[in-house]
C-alpha positions in Angstrom: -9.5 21.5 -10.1 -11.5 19.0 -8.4 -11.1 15.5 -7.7 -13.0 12.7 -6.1 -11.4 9.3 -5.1 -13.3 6.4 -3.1 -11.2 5.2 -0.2 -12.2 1.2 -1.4 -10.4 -2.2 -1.9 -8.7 -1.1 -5.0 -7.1 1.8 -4.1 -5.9 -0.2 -1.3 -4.8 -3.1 -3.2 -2.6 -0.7 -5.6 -0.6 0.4 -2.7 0.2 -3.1 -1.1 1.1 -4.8 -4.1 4.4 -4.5 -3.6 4.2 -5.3 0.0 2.1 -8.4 -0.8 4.6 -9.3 -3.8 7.2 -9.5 -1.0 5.1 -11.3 1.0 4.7 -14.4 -2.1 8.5 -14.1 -2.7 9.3 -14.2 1.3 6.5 -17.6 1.4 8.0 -19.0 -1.3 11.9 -18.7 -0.2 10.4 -19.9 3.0 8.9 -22.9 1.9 11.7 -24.0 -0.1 14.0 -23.1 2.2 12.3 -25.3 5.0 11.8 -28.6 2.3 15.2 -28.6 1.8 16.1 -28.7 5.6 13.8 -31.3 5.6 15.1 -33.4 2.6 18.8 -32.7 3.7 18.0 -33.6 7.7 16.3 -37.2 5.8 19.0 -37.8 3.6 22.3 -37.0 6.3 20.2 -38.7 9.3 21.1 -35.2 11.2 18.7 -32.5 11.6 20.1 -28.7 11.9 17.3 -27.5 14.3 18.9 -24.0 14.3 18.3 -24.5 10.2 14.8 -25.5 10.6 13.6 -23.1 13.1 15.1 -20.1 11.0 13.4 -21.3 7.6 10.2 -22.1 10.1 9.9 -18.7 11.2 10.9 -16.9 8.0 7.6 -19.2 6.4 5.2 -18.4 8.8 5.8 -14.5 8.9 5.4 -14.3 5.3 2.0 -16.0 5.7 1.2 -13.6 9.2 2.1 -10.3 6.6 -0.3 -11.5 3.5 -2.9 -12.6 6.1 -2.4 -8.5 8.2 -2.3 -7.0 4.4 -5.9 -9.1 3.3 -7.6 -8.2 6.3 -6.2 -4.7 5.6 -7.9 -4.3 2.3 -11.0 -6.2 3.2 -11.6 -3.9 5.6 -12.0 -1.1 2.6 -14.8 -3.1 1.8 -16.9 -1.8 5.2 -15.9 2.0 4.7 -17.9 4.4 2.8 -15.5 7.1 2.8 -14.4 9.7 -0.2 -11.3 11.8 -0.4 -12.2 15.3 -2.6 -9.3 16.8 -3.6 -9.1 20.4 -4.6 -6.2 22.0 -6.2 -4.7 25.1 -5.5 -1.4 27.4 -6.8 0.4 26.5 -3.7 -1.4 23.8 -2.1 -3.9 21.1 -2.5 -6.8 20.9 0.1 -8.6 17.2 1.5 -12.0 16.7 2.7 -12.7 13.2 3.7 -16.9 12.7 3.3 -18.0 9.5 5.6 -21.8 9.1 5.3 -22.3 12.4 3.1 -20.5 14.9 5.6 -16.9 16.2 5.8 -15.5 14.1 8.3 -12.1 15.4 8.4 -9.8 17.9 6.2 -6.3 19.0 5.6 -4.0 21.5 3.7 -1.2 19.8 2.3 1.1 22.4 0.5 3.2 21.1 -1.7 6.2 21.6 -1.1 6.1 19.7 2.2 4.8 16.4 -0.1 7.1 13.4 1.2 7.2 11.9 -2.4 4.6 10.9 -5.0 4.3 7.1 -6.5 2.6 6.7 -9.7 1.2 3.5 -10.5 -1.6 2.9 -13.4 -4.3 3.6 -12.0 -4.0 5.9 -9.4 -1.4 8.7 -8.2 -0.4 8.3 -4.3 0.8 11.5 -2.6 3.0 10.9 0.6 3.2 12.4 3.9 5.5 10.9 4.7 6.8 7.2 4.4 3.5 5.5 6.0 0.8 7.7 4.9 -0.7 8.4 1.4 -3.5 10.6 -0.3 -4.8 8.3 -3.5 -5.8 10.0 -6.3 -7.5 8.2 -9.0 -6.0 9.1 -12.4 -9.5 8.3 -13.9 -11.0 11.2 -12.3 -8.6 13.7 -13.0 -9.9 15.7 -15.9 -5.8 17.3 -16.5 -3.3 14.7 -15.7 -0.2 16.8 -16.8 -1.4 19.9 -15.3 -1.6 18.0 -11.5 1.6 16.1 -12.3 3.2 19.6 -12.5 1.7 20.6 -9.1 2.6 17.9 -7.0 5.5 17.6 -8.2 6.6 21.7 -7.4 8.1 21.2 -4.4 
């Protein structure tokens, strides 16, 4: 079985949503966190600088992460690269095509697969905990039957 899968800005914004969830929930605990410093510093005429520095910091890395994961997925927007997946028995092989030529390949078998994350619209095969092969579940023409391979292991 064959399957094709465009390395784009959707793919890429299916596998930092959590990330960038964490990143809202992390901005908004920040933000909070620092207006209440505030209010409370206004309110006892004391300010806990230790207080605001912490709820500072915590703020502005939230907004540094979302900013490194946008600029992340915008830059799918610039590649023309394709993942073709073909699926053996014991192994499933991955030719990356930049500009209409193989650019790269592996041989993943898979009982070396790190893990596999489903999410709706595409199937994310793991290396290991920082790299992943997208599949998109639209282009697979037997969703059980490569459900059942990757997940041999």
């Amino acid at each position: 079985m064959e399957v094709r899968t465009s390395l784009d800005e959707r793919m890429q914004k299916e596998l930092l949503k959590t990330p960038i969830i964490c990143c809202w929930i992390i901005i908004i605990f920040g933000g909070i966190s620092l207006i209440l410093t505030i209010a409370a510093a206004i309110f006892d005429k004391k300010l806990d600088s230790i207080l605001l520095i912490a709820t500072a910091v915590f703020l502005v890395m939230g907004i540094a992460l979302l900013i490194s994961f946008n600029k992340t997925i915008q830059s799918f927007q610039k590649t023309n690269r394709e993942n073709v997946y073909t699926f053996y028995d014991e192994y499933v092989e991955v030719k990356t095509i930049y500009h209409d030529e193989v650019s790269g390949s592996s041989k993943l078998y898979y009982s070396d697969i790190f893990k596999v994350k489903e999410t709706k619209s595409f199937i994310f095969i793991y290396l290991n905990p920082q790299q992943a092969f997208p599949i998109l579940k639209e282009n697979v023409s037997d969703l059980d039957y490569l459900r059942k391979l990757i997940k041999r292991k």
